[in-house]
N, C-alpha and C positions, 0 to 999 in steps of 0.2 A: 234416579236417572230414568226418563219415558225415551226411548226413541221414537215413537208417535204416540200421539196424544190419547187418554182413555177417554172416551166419549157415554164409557155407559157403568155402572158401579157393579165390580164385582158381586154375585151374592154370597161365595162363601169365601171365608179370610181365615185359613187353616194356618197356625202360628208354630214353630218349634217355639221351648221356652228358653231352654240356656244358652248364652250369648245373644239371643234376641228378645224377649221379654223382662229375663232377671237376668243379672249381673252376676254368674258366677265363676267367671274366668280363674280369680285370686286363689278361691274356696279348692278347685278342683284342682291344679296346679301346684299347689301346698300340702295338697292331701296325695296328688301324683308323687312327688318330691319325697315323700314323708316315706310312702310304702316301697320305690323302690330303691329307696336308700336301706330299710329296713330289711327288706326279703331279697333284694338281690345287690345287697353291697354296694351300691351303688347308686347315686342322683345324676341322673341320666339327662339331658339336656331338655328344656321345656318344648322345643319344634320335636323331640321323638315321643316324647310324654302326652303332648297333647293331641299328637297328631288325626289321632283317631274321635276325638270327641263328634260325640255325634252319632254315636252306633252304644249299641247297651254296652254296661260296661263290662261284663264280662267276656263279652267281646272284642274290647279292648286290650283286659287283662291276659288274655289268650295269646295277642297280638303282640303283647309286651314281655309276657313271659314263660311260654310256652307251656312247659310242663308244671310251672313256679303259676299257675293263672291264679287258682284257687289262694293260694295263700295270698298275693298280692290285692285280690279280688278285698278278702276280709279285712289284711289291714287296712287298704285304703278307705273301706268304710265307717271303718271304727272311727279314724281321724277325720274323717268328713264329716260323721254325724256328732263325734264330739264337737268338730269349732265348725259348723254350719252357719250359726246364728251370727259368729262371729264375721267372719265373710261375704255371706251371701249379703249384694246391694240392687238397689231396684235402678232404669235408667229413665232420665230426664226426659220427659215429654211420653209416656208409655200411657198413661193412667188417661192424660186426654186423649191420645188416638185412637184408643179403644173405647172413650166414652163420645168421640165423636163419630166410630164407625157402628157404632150402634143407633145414635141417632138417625144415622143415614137411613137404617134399614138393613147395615150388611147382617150375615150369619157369623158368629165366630170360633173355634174350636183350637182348642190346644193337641197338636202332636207330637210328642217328645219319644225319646227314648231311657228316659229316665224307669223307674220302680214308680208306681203307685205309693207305695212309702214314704218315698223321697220328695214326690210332687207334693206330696201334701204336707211336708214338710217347706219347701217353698213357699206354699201357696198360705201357711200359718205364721212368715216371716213377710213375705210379699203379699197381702191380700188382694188379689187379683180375679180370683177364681170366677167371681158373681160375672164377671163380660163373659162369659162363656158359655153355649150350649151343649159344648161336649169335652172331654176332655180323653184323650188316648193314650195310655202308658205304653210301657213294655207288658204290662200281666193282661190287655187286651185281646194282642194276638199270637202267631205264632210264630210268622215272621217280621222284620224290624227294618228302620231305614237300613243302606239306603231299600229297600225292595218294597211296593207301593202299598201294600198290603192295609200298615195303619192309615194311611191316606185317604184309602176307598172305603174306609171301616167312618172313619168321620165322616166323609162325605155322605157316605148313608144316612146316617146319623143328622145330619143336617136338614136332609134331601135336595142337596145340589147336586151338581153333574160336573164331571170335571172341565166342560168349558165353559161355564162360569163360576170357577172356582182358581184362588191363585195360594199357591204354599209359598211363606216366607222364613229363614233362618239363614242363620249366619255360617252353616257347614258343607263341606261339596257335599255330605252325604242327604242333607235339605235339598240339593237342587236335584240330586241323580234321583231320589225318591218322586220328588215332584214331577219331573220326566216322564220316569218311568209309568206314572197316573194319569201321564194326558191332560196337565194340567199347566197354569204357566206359574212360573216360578219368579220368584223375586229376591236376591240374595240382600243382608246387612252388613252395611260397613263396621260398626258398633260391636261388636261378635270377638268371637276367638281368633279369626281365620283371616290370612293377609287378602287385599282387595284381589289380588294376582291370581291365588286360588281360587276365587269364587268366580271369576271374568273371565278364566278360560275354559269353564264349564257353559257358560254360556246362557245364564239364565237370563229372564225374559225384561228384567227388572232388574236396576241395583241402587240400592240408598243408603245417604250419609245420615240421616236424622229419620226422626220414628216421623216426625210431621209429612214429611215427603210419601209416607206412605198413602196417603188419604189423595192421593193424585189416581189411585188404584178405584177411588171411589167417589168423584167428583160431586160435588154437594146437587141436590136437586133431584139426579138422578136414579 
């Protein structure tokens, strides 16, 4: 969705990956399920479970179980990393929007809040890595979405600026980060996160299909 038209191609296209590039809604949700039925007696509903994705996960953990972080932290990894391969799916139309925003000219970069571990465990199931000139984990910096920190870390990295640079993911904590960078934002429908959450935050941009994105970067341009 454009409320006015892009008339000039972004040059950097800063990416969250889960719920916006790889498909791991199932993967983490099973492995949420898994550990807090395990460490705290309980399978706790998917809207309190997932609520936070989008932020590392131990800060998640923290969020979910205060004093209990740590132990929930480990199981949930153990079961994540055991059935990863099993789970984790790639979405329809990904592989060409990033092989046609390269054509364009754009710059592209991955910023997650995932582990370096973990991405690259992705990125050995999904191979997607090679569209990218940078990629930002959690072990980059010191502070994490939403606070703009890895944003401006890529964007160096790029050497864009954040007004011509747009962040796209499927989490409020995608758009409050994006924000907070001076950047414009563009939330996915496709994602973890109902349309509700992502539109009352306000960002700059919202889409139903990864094709729609390339409206961000009009051909020629």
């Amino acid at each position: 969705m454009l409320l006015n038209p892009v008339r000039k191609c972004f040059k950097g296209f800063l990416f969250d990956l889960d719920g916006t590039l790889i498909d791991t809604s199932e993967l983490i949700a099973r492995s949420f399920r898994y550990a807090s039925g395990v460490v705290l007696g309980e399978v706790k509903p998917d809207d309190v479970l997932m609520a936070n994705v989008g932020q590392p996960l131990m800060k998640q953990m923290e969020i979910l179980g205060g004093d209990k972080a740590q132990e929930l932290y480990d199981v949930y990894r153990e079961h994540n990393h055991a059935h990863h391969d099993e789970y984790i799916r790639s979405y329809p139309g990904i592989n060409e929007l990033l092989d046609e925003l390269r054509a364009r000219g754009a710059k592209l970069a991955v910023v997650t809040s995932k582990s370096r571990e973990t991405v690259d465990m992705a990125f050995r199931s999904i191979p997607i890595e090679r569209y990218f000139e940078t990629v930002i984990s959690t072990d980059d910096t010191a502070n994490h979405k939403p606070d703009p920190q890895p944003l401006m870390l890529a964007m160096r990295r790029l050497d864009v600026h954040p007004d011509e640079s747009v962040y796209i993911g499927d989490s409020p904590f995608d758009i409050q980060a994006g924000q907070a960078a001076g950047m414009m934002t563009a939330a996915v429908g496709w994602g973890m996160f109902a349309p509700v959450r992502l539109k009352e935050l306000e960002p700059d941009f919202y889409f139903e299909k990864p094709d729609e994105i390339l409206l961000l970067c009009p051909e020629g341009e």
